[in-house]
C-alpha positions as MATLAB code, in Angstrom:
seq = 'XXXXXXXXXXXXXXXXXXXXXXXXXXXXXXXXXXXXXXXXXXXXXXXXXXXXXXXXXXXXXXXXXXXX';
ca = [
      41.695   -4.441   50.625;
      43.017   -2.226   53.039;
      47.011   -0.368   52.839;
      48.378   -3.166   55.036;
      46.770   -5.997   53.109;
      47.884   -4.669   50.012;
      51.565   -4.258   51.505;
      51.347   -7.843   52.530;
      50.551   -8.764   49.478;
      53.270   -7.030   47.506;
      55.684   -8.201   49.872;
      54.845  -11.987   49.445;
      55.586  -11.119   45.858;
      52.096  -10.360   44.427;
      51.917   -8.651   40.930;
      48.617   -7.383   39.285;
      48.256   -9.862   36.165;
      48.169   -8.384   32.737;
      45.568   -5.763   32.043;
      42.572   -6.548   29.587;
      44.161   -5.588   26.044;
      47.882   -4.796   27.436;
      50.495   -6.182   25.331;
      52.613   -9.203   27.113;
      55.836   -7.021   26.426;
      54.570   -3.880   28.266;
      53.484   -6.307   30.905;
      56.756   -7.603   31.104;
      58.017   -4.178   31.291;
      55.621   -3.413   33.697;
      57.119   -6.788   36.072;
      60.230   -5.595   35.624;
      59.470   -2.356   37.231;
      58.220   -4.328   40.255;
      61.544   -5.584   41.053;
      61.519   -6.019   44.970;
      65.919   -5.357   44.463;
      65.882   -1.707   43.241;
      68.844   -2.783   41.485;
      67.040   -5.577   39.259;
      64.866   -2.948   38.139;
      65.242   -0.916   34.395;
      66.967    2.121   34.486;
      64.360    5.303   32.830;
      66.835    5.512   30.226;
      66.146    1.154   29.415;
      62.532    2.277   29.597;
      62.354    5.073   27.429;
      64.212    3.412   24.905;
      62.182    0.327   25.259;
      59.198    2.413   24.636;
      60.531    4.191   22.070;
      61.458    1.021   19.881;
      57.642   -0.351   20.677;
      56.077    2.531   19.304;
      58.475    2.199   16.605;
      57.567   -1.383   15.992;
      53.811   -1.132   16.614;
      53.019    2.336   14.326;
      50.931    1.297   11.720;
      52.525    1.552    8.279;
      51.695    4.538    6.080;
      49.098    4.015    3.230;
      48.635    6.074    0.278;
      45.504    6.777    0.005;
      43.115    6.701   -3.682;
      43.565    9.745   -5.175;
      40.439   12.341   -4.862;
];
């Protein structure tokens, strides 16, 4: 696909679809970015704080290990 195409595309409102192994709420993030209205879109400050509480939520919890 050449520049044009893909600004064609994007303008009839195409969206890559989720990448193999991508979460559906960092896709949904990522759609959100996409916004066509600037306005629509999340401010950095909604991101990082987005991100932030996903990290939070997804960290594996600690273990204690055996003792050596």
């Amino acid at each position: 696909m050449v520049n044009r195409e893909v600004l064609e595309q994007v303008e009839r409102g195409y969206r890559m679809p989720c990448p193999q192994g991508c979460p559906d709420s960092l896709h949904e993030m990522m759609k959100l970015c996409w916004k066509k209205d600037p306005d629509e879109r999340p401010t950095f400050e909604y991101i990082q704080s987005f991100l932030e509480d996903y990290f939070t939520a997804t960290e594996p919890q600690y273990q204690p290990g055996d003792n050596l």
